[in-house]
N, C-alpha and C positions, 0 to 999 in steps of 0.2 A: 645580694643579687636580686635581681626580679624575678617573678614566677607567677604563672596562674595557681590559684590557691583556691580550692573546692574549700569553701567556707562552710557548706551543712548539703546536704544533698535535695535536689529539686531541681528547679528551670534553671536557666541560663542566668540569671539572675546572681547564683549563686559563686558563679566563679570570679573572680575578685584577682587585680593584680595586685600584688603585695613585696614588700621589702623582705628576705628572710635571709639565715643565714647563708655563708657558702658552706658547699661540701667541704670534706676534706679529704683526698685518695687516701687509700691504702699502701701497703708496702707492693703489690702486684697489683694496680690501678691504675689508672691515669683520669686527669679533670681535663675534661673539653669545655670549652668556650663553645656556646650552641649559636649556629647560625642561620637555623632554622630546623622547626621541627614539621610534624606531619600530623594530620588527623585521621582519627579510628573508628572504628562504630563502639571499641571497647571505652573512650572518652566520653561518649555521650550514655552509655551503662553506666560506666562511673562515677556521674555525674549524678544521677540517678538514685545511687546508692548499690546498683545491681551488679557492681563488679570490680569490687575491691583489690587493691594490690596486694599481692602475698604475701607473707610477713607481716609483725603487729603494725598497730596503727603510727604513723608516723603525727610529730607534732602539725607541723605543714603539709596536707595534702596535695600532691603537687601531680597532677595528669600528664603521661605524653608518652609514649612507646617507642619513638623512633628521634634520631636526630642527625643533625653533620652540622661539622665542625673543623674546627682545630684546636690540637693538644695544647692547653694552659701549662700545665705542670705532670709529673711524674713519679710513680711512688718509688721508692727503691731497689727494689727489685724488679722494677722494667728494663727490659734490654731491647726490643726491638722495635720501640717507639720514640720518637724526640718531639723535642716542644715544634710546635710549629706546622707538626704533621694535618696533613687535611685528612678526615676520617668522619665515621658512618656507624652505624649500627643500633641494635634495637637495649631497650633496657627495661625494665619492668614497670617503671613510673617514672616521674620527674623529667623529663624531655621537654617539658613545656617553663622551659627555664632559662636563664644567661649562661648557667653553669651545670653540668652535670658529671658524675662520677662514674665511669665502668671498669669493668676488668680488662686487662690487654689483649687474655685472648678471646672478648666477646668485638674486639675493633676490628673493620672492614677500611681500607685503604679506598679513598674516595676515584674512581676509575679517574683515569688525564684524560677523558673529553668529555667528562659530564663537572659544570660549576658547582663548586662547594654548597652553596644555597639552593642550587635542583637538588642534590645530593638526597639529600632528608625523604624523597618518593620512592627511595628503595629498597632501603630494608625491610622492611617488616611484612610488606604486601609478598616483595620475591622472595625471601626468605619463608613465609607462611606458603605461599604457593610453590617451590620449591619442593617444601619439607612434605609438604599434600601427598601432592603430586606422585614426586622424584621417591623420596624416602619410605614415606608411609605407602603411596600408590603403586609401587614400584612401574613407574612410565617410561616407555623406551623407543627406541625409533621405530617409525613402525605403529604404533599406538596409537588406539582413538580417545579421544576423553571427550564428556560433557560438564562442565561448569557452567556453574547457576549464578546472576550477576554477574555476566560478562562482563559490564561497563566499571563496576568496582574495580578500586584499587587492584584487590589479592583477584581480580579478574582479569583485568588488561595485564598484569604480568603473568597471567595462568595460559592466557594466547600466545605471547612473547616466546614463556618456554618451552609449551609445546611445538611451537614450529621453528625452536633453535635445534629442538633434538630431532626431527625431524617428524613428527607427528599430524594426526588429526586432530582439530578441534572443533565441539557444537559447544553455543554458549547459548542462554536466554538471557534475554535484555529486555527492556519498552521500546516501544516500537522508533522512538526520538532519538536512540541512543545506538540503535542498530549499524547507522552508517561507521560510527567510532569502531565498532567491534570490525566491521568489514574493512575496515584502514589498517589496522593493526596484523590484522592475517585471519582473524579466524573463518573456519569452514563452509559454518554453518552458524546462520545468527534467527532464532526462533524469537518470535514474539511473544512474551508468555499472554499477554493480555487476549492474543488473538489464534493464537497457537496451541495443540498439545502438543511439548514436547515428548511424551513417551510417541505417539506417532509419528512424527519426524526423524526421533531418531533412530526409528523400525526401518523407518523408508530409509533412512541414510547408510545405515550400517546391514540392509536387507536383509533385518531379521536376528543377526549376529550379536548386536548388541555391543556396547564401550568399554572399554578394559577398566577405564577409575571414571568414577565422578565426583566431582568437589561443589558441595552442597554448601555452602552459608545458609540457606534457609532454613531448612527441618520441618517441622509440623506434617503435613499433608505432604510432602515432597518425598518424603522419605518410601513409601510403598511402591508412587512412579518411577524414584531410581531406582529400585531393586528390578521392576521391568525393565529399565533401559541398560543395565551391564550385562555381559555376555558368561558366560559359564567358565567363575572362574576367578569373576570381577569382583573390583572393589569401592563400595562407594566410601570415601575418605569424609564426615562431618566437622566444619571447622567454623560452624556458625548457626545460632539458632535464630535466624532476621524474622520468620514467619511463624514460630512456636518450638516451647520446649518441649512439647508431649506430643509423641506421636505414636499412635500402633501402626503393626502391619503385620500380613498374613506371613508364620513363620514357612507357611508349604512354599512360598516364593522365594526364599533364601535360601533350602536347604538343596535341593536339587543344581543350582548353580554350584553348590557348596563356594559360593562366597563371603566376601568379606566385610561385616560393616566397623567401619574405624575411628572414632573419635579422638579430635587431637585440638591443643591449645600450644601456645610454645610461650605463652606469660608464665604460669604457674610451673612450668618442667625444673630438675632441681638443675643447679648452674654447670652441673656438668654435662648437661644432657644438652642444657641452652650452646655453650661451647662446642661439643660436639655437631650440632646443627650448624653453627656460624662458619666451622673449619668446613666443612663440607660444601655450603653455599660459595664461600672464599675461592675453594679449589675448583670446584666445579661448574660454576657459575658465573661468580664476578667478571673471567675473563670473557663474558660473550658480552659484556657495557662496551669491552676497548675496542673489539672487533664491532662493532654497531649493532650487533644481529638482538640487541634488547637497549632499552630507552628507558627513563621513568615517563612516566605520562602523568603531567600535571594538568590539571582541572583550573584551580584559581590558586591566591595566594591572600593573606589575613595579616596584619601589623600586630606583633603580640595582644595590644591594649583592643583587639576587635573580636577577641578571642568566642565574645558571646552569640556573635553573628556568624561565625566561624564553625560552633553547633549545631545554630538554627539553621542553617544551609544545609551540611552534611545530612541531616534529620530530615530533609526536604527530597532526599534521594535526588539529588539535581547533576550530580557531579560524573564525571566522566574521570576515572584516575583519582588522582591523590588532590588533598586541599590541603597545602602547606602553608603553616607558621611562620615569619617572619621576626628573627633577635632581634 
């Protein structure tokens, strides 16, 4: 099969499409035929060398988090999947490939009004923002949240699901990308270039403060959301985009007696990864058939463009997802 193949870590340069072997499923497995994958901000770390797959090193380094498809073949003890099936879901690498291998119950049934090739823009962002949010945030109707990159990927479905459960939402964006956020539903769209967000969302929430905030940034951001949750809150970290290191004054956290929460969903062990999927499945999937959430694609790459495909992403240009093309 083909694949992008991180040949040594650095620029763009380095990723290389290559002949390698095929997988081969397991006895509770199934091989998808990929027909598009998706791009991450954890691809372009990878790439880098800053964020290696779990588990030893594989012969083929192969990038990609997320895919859709349809099922090539079946391991033996599959029951509730057949060939042919169109399906979705996230996996810890290798997605940037013809063929990849997962577990059965990490597959998501591709929704009947979204095309198998959009498909690929929704796991990993809704699922991440989902598990934020929903699981770790505990968000509920009723709820305000502020999310940071609202125009990202795991941002525009972080709008989507708070206004399916019936929620508030504040996002920061640039100031180009703000009309996107206000297409989508959210509330409140702050400019961070021009804006402070902790005053905004004083005046928004008059003082009260947001139940979660989903932070991909970190660095300097982290002491402003501890002002902007209300007593009680919780800000959820699922991204370090502006630094790993950050202080902040512990007197500001302990009187909220809030929560700060770090989460990844690459590195969790596979029954944790499982249990997040059945949840997103049950809880969520069903709002793609009702229409009340979309993927929101940005552009789209021919696998063989794959190195244009980081250089853009790296440019912060994108609104949504930038998907791959088998």
């Amino acid at each position: 099969m083909r694949a992008v193949v991180i040949t040594e870590y650095g620029d763009v340069d380095v990723l290389k499409i290559q002949e390698v072997p095929d997988p081969d499923p397991g006895p509770d497995q199934v091989l998808v035929e990929v027909t598009a994958s998706a791009m991450n901000r954890a691809d372009l770390a990878q790439r880098l060398g800053q964020y290696p797959a779990p588990g030893p090193k594989p012969l083929h380094e192969i990038p990609g988090l997320e895919y859709s498809g349809r099922i090539a073949a079946v391991g033996s003890q599959v029951m509730d999947w057949s060939v042919g099936d169109a399906v979705m879901g996230i996996v810890a690498g290798g997605a940037m490939a013809e063929l990849v291998v997962t577990y059965e119950r990490m597959l998501q049934p591709v929704p009947s009004n979204i095309d198998v090739s959009d498909a690929a823009a929704i796991p990993e962002v809704f699922m991440t923002a989902h598990d934020a949010l929903v699981t770790q945030g505990m968000f509920a109707s009723g709820s305000r949240a502020l999310v940071h990159a609202g125009a990202s990927g795991v941002g525009t479905a972080s709008i989507q699901i708070v206004k399916a459960l019936g929620g508030e939402i504040a996002v920061t964006c640039s100031g180009g990308k703000a009309s996107s956020c206000k297409g989508l539903g959210a509330d409140v769209v702050i400019d961070y270039a021009e804006q402070d967000f902790v005053e905004v969302v004083e005046q928004w929430t008059r003082g009260r403060g947001v139940d979660v905030v989903l932070d991909v940034i970190g660095g300097e951001y982290l002491a402003r959301n501890l002002q902007c949750i209300k007593v009680q809150g919780r800000v959820i970290q699922v991204g370090v985009m502006g630094g790993s290191v950050a202080s902040f004054p512990l007197g500001a956290l302990l009187p909220k007696r809030a929560s700060l929460i770090g989460t990844v969903l690459r590195s969790r062990p596979i029954e944790q990864k499982i249990d997040a999927n059945q949840r997103f499945v049950q809880e969520l999937l069903p709002r793609f058939d009702d229409g009340a959430l979309k993927p929101v694609i940005d552009s789209r790459y021919p696998l063989e463009d794959i190195a244009n495909a980081h250089t853009y992403m790296a440019a912060n240009a994108n609104v949504g997802k930038i998907l791959i093309d088998l």
